[in-house]
Gaussian input, Z-matrix of N, CA and C with variables (Angstrom, degrees):
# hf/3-21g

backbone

0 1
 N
 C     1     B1
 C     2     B2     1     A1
 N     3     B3     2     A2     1     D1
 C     4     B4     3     A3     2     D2
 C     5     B5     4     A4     3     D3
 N     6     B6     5     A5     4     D4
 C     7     B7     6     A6     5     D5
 C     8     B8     7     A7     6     D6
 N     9     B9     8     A8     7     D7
 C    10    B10     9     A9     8     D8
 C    11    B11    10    A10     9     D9
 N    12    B12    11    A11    10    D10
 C    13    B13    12    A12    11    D11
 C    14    B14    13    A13    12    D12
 N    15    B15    14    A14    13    D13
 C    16    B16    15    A15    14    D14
 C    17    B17    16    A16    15    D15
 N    18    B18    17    A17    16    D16
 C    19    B19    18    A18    17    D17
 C    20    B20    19    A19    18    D18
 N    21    B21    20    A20    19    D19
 C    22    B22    21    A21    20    D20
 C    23    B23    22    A22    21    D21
 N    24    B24    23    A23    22    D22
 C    25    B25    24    A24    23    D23
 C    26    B26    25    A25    24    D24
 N    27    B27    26    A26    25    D25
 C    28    B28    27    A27    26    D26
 C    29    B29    28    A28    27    D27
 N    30    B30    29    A29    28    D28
 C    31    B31    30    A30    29    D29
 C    32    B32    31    A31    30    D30
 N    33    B33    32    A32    31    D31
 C    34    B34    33    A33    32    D32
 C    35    B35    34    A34    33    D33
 N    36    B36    35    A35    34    D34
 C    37    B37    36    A36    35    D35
 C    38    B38    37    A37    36    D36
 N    39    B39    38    A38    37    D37
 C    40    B40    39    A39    38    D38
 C    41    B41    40    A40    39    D39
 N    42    B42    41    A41    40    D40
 C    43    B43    42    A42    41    D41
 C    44    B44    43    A43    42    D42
 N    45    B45    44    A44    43    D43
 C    46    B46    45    A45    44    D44
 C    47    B47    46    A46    45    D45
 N    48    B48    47    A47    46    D46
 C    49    B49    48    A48    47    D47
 C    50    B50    49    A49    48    D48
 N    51    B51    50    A50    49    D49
 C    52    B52    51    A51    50    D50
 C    53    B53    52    A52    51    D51
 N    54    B54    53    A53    52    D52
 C    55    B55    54    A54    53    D53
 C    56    B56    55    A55    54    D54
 N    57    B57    56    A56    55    D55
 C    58    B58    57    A57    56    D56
 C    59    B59    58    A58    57    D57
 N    60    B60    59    A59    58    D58
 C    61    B61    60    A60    59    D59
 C    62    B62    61    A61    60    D60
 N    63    B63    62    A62    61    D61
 C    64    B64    63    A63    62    D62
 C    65    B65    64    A64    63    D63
 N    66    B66    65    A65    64    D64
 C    67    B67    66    A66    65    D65
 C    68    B68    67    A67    66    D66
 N    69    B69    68    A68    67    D67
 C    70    B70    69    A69    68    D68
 C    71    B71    70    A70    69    D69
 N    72    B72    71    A71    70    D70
 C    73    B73    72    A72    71    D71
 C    74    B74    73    A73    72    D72
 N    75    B75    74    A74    73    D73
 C    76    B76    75    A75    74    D74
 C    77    B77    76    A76    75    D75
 N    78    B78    77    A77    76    D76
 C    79    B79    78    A78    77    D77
 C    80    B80    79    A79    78    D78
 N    81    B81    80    A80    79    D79
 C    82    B82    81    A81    80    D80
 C    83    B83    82    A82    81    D81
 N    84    B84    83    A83    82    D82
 C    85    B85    84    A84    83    D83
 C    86    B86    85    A85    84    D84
 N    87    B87    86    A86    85    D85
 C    88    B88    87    A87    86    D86
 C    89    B89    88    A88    87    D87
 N    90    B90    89    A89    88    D88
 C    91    B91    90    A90    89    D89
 C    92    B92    91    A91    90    D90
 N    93    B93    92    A92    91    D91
 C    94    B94    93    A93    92    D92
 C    95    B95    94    A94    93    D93
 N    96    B96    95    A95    94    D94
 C    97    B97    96    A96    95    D95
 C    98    B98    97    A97    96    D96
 N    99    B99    98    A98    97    D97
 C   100   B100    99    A99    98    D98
 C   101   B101   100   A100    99    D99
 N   102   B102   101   A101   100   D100
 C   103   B103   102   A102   101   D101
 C   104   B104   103   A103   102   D102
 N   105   B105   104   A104   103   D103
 C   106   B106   105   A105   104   D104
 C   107   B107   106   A106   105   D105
 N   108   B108   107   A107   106   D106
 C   109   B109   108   A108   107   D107
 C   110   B110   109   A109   108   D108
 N   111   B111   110   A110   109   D109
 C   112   B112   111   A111   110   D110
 C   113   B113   112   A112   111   D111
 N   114   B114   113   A113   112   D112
 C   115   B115   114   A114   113   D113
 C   116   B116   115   A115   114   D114
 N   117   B117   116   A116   115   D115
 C   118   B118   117   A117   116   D116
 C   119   B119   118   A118   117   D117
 N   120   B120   119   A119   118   D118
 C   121   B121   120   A120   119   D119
 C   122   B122   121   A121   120   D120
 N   123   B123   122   A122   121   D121
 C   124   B124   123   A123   122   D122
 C   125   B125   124   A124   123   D123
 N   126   B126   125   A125   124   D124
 C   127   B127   126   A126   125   D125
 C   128   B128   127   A127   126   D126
 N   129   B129   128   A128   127   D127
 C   130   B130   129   A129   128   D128
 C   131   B131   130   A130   129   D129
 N   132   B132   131   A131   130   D130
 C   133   B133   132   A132   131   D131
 C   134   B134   133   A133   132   D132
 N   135   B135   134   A134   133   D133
 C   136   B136   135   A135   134   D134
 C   137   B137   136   A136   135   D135
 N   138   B138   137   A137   136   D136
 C   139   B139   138   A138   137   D137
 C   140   B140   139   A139   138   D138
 N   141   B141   140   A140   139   D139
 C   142   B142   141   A141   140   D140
 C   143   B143   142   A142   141   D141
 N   144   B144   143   A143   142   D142
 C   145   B145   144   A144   143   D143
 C   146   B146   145   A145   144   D144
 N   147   B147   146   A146   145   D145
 C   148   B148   147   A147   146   D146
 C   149   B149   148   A148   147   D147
 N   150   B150   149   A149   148   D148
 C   151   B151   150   A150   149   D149
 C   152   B152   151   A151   150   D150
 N   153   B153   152   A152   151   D151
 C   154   B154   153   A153   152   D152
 C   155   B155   154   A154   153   D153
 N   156   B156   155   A155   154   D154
 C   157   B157   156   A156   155   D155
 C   158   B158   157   A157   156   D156
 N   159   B159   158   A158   157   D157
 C   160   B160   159   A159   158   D158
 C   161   B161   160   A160   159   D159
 N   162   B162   161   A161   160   D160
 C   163   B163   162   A162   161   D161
 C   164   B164   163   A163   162   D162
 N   165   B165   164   A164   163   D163
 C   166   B166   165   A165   164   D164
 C   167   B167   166   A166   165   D165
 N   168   B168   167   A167   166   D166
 C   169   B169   168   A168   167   D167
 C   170   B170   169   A169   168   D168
 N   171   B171   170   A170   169   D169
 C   172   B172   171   A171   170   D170
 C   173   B173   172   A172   171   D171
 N   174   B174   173   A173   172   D172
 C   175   B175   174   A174   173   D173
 C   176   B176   175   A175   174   D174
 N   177   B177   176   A176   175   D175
 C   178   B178   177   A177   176   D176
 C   179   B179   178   A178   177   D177
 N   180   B180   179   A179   178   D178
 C   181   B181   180   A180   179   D179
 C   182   B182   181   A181   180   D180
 N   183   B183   182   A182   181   D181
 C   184   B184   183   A183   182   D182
 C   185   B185   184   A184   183   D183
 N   186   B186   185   A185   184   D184
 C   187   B187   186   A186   185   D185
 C   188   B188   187   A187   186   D186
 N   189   B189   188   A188   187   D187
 C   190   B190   189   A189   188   D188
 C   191   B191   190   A190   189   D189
 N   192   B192   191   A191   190   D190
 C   193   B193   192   A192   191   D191
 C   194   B194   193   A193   192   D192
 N   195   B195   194   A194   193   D193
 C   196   B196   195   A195   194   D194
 C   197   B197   196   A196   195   D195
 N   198   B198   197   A197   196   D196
 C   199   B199   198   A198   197   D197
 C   200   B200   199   A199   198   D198
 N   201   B201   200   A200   199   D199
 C   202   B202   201   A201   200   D200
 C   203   B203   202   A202   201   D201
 N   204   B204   203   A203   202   D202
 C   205   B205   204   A204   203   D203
 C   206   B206   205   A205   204   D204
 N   207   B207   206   A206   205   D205
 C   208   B208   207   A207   206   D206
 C   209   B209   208   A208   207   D207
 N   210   B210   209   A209   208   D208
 C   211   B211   210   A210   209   D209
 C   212   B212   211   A211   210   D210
 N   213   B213   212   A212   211   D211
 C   214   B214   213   A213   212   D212
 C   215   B215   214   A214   213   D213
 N   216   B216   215   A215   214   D214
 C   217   B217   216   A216   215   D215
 C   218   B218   217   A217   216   D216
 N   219   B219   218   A218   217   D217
 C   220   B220   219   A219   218   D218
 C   221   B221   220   A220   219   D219
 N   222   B222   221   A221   220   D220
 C   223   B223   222   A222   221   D221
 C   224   B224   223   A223   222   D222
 N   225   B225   224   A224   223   D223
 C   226   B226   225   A225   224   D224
 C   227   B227   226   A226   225   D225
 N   228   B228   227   A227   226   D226
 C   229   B229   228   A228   227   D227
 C   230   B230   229   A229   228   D228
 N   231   B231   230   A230   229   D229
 C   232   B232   231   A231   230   D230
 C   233   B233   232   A232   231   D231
 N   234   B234   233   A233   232   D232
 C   235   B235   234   A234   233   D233
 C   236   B236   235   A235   234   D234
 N   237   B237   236   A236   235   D235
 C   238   B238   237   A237   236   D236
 C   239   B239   238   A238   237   D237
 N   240   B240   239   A239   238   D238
 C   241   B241   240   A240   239   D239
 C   242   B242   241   A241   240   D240
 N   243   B243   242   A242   241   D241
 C   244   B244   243   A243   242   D242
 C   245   B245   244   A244   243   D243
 N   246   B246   245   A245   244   D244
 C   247   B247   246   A246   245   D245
 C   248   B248   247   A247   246   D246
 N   249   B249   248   A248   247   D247
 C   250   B250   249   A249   248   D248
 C   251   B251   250   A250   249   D249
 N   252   B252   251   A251   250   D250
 C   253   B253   252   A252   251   D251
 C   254   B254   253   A253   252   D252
 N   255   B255   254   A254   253   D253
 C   256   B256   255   A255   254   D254
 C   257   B257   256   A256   255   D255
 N   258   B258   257   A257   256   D256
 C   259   B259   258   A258   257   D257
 C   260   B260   259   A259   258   D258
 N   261   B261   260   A260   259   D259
 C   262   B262   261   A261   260   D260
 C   263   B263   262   A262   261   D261
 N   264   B264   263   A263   262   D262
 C   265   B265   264   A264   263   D263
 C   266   B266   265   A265   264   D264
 N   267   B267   266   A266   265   D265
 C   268   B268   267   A267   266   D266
 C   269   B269   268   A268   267   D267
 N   270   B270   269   A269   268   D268
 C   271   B271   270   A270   269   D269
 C   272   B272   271   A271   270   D270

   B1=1.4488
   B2=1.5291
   B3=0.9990
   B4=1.7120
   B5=2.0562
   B6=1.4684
   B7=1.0075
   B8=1.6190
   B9=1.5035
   B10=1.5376
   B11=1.5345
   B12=0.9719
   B13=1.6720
   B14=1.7751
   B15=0.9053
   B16=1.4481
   B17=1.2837
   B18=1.8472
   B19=1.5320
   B20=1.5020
   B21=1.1263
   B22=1.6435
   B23=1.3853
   B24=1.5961
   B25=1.3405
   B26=1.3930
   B27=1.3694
   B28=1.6623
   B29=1.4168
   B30=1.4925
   B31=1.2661
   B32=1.8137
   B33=0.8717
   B34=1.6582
   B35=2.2455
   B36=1.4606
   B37=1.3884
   B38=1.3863
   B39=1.3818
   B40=1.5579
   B41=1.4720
   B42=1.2170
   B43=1.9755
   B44=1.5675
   B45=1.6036
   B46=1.8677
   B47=1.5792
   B48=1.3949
   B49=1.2130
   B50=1.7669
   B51=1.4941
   B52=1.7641
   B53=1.5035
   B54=1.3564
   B55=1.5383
   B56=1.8197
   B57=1.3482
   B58=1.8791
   B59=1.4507
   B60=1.5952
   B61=1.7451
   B62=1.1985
   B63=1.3658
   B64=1.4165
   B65=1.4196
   B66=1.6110
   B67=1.3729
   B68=1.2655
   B69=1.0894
   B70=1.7528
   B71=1.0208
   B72=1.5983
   B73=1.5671
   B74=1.2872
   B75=1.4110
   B76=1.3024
   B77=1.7297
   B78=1.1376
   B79=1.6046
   B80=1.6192
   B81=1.7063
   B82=1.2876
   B83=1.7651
   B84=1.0931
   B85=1.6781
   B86=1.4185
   B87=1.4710
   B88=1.2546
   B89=1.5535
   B90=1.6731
   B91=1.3067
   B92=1.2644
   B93=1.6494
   B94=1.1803
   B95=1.8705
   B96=1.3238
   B97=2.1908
   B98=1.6696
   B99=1.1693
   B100=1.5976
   B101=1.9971
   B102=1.2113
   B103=1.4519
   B104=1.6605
   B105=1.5652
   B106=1.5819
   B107=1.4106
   B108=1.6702
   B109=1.3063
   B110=1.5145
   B111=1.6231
   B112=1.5662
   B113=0.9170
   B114=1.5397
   B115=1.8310
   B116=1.4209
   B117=1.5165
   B118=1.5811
   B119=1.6212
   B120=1.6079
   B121=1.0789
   B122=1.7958
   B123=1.4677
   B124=1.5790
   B125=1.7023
   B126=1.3808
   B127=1.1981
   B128=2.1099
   B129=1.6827
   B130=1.9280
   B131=1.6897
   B132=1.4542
   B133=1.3988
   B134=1.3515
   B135=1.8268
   B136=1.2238
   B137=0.8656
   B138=1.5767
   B139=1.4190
   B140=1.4318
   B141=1.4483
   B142=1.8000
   B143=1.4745
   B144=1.2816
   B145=1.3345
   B146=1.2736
   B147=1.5004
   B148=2.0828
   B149=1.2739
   B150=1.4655
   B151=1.4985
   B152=1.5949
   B153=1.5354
   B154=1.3656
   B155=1.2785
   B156=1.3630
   B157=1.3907
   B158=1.8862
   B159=1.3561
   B160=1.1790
   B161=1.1089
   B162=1.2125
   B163=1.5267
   B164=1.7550
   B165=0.6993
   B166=1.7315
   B167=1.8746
   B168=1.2570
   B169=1.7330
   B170=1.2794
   B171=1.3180
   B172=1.5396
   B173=0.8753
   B174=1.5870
   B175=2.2386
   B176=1.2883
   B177=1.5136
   B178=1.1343
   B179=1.8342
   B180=1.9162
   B181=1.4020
   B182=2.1291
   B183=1.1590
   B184=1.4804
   B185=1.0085
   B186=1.1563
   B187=1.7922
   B188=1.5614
   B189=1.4262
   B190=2.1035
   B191=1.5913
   B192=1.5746
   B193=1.2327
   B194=1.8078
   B195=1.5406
   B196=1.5738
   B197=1.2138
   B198=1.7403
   B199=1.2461
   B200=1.4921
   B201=1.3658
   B202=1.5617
   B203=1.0888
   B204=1.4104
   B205=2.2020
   B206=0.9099
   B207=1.9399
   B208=1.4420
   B209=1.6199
   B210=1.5610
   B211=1.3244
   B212=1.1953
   B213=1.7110
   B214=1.0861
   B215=1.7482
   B216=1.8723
   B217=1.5574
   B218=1.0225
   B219=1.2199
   B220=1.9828
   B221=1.5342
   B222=0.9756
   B223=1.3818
   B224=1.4693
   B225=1.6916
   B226=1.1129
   B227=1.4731
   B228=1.3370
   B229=1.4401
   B230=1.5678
   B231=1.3281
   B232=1.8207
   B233=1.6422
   B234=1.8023
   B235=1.7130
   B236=1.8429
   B237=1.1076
   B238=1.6019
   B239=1.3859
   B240=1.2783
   B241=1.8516
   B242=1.7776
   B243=0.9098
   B244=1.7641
   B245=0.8781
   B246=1.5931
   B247=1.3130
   B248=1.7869
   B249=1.2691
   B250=1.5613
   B251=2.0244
   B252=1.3494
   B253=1.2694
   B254=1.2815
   B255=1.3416
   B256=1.1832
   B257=1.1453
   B258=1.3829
   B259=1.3331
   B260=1.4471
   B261=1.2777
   B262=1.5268
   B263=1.9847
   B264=1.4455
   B265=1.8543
   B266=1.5918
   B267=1.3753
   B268=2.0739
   B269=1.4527
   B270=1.6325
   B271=1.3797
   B272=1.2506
   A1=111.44
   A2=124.65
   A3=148.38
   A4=68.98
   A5=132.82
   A6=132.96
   A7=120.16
   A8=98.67
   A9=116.34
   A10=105.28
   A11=113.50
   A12=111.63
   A13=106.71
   A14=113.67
   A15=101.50
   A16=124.31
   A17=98.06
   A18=102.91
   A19=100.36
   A20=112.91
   A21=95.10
   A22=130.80
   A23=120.99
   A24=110.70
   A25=125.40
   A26=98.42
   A27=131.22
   A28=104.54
   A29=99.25
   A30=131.81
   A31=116.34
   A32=111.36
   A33=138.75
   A34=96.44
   A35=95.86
   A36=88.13
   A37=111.50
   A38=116.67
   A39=122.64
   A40=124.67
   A41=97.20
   A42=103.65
   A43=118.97
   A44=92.77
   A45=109.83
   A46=101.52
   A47=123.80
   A48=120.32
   A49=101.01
   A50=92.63
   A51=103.64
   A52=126.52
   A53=101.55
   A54=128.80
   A55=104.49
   A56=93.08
   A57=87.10
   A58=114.87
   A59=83.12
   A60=89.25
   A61=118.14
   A62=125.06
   A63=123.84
   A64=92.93
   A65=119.97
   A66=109.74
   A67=105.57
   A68=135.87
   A69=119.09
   A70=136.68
   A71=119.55
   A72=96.84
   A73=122.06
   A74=116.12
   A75=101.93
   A76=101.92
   A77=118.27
   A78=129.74
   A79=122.37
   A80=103.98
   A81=110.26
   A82=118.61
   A83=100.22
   A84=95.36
   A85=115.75
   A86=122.87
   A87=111.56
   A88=127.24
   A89=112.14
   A90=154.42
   A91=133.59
   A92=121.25
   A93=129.25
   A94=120.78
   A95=97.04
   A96=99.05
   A97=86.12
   A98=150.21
   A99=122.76
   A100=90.04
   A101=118.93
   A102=107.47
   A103=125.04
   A104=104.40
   A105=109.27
   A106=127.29
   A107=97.21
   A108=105.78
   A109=93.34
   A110=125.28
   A111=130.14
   A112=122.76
   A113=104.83
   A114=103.49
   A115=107.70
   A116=118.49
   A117=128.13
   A118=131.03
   A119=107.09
   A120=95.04
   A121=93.78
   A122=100.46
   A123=109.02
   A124=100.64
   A125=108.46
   A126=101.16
   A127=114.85
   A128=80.85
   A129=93.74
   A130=90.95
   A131=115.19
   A132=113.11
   A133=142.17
   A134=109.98
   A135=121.84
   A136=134.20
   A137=110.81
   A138=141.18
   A139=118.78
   A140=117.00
   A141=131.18
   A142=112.46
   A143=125.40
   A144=121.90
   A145=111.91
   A146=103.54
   A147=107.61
   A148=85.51
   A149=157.60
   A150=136.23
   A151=87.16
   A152=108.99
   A153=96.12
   A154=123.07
   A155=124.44
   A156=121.95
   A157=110.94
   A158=134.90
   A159=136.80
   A160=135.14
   A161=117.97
   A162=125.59
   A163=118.45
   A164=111.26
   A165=108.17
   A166=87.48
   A167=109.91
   A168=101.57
   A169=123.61
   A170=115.02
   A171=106.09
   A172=154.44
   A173=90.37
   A174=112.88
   A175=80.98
   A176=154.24
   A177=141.64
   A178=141.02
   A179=80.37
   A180=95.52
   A181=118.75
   A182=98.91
   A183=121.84
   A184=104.05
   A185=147.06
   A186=149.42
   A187=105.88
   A188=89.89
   A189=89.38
   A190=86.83
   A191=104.99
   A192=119.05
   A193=125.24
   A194=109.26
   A195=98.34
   A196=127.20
   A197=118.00
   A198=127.79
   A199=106.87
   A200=105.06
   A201=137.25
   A202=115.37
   A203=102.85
   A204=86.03
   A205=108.69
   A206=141.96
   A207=94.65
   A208=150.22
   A209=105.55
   A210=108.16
   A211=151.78
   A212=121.87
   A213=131.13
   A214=96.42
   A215=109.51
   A216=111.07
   A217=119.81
   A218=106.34
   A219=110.08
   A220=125.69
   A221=104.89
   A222=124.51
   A223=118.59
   A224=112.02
   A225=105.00
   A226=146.67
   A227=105.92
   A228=131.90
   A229=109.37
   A230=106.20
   A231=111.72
   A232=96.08
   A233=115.18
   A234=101.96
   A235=87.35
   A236=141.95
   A237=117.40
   A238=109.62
   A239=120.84
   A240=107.31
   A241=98.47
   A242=117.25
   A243=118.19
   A244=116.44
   A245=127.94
   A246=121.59
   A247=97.29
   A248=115.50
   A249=105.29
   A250=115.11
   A251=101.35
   A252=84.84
   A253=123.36
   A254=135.19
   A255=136.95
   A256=103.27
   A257=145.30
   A258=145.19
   A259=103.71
   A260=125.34
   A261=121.71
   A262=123.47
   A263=87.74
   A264=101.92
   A265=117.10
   A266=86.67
   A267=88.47
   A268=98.04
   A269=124.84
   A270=100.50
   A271=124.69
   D1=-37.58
   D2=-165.95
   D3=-67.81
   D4=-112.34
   D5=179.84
   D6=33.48
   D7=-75.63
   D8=-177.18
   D9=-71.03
   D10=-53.39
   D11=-178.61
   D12=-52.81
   D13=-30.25
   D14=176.71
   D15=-78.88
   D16=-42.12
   D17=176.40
   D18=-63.53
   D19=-67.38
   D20=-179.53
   D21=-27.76
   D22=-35.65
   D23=179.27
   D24=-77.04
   D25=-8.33
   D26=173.46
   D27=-48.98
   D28=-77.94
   D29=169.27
   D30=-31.23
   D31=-71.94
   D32=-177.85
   D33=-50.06
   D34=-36.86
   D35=-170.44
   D36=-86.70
   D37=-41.43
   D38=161.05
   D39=-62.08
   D40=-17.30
   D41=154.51
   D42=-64.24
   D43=-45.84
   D44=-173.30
   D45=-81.39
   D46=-1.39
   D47=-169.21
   D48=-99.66
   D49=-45.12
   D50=175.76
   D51=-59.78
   D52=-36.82
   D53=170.46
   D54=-64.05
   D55=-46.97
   D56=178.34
   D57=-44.68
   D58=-64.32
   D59=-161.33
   D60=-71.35
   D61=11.16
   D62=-167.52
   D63=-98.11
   D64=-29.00
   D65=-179.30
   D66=-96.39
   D67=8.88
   D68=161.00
   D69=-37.16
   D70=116.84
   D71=170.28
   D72=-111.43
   D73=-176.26
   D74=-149.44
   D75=-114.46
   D76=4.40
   D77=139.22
   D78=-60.95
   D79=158.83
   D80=168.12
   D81=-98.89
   D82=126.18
   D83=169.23
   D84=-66.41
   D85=114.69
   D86=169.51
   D87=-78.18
   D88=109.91
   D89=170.56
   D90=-107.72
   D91=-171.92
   D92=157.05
   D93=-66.17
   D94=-30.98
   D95=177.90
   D96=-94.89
   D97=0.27
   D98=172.92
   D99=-86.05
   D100=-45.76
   D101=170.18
   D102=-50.37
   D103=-48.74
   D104=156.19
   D105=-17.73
   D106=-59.11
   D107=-144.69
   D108=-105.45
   D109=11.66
   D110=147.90
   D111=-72.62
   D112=-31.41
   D113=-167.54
   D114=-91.75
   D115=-22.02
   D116=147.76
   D117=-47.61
   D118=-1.81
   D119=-169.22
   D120=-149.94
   D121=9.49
   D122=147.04
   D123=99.32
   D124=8.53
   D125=-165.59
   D126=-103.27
   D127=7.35
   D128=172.05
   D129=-144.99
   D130=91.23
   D131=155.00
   D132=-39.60
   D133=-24.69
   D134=-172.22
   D135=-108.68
   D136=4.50
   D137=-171.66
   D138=-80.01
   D139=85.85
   D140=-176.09
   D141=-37.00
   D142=120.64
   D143=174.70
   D144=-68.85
   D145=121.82
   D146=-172.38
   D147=-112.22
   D148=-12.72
   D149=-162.47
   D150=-146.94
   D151=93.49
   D152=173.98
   D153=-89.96
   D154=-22.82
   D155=172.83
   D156=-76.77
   D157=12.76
   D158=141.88
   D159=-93.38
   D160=-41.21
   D161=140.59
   D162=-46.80
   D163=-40.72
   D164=-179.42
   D165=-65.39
   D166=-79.72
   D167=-177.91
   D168=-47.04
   D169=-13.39
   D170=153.05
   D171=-114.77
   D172=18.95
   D173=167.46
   D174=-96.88
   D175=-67.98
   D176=-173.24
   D177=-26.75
   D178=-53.29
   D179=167.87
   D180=-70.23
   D181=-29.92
   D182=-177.80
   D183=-71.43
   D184=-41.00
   D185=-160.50
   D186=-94.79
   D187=-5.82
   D188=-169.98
   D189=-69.02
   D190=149.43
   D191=173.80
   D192=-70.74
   D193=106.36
   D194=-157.77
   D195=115.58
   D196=-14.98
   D197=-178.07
   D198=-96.22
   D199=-179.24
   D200=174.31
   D201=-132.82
   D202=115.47
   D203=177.79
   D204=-79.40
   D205=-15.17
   D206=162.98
   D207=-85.31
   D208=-6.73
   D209=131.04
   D210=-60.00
   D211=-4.99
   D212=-171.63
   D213=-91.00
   D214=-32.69
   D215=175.71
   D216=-71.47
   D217=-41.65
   D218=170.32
   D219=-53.18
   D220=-34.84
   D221=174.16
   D222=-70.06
   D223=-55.82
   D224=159.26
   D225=-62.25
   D226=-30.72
   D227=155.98
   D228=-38.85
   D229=-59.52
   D230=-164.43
   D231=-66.88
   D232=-30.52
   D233=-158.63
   D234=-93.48
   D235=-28.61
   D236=167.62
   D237=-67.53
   D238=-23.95
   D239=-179.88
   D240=-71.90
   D241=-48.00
   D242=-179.40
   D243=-60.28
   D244=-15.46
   D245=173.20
   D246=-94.15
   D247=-63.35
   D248=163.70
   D249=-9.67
   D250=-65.78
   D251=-178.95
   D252=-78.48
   D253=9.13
   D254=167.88
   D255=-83.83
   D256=-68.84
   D257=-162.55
   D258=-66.71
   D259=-69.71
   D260=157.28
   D261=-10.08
   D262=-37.24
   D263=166.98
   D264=-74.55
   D265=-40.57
   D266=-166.31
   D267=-76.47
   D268=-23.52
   D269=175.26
   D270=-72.59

């Protein structure tokens, strides 16, 4: 039984993952991560890194050759919420 319950949450998260990205848009919400994701891209020098392990994934994801970081945030955004709902399942 344990088996199915997992695959299912498998399941359930790559649902919540498909569902993400289908609603992406392809604007920025102006916020606290649209400022983030200026100073990631050099356009606020003075801007203190408060989330460094998101910022690190998003000079990383940004520097890939060919990308956009703001698709690279959207994207990432949708695959921790899909995992959210997966684990959120197995409990």
């Amino acid at each position: 039984m344990k088996h199915w319950s997992r695959f299912t949450g498998i399941i359930i998260a790559f649902a919540a993952l498909v569902a993400y990205i289908s609603l992406l848009p392809d604007f920025l919400f102006p916020n606290e991560w649209s400022s983030a994701l200026y100073s990631i891209l050099g356009m606020d020098p003075f801007r203190p890194l408060t989330r460094p392990v998101w910022q690190f994934l998003m000079s990383t994801l940004g520097g890939l050759p060919g990308s956009r970081i703001l698709p690279a945030a959207h994207l990432l955004s949708a695959f921790w919420g899909a995992l959210c709902v997966g684990l959120m399942y197995l409990v």
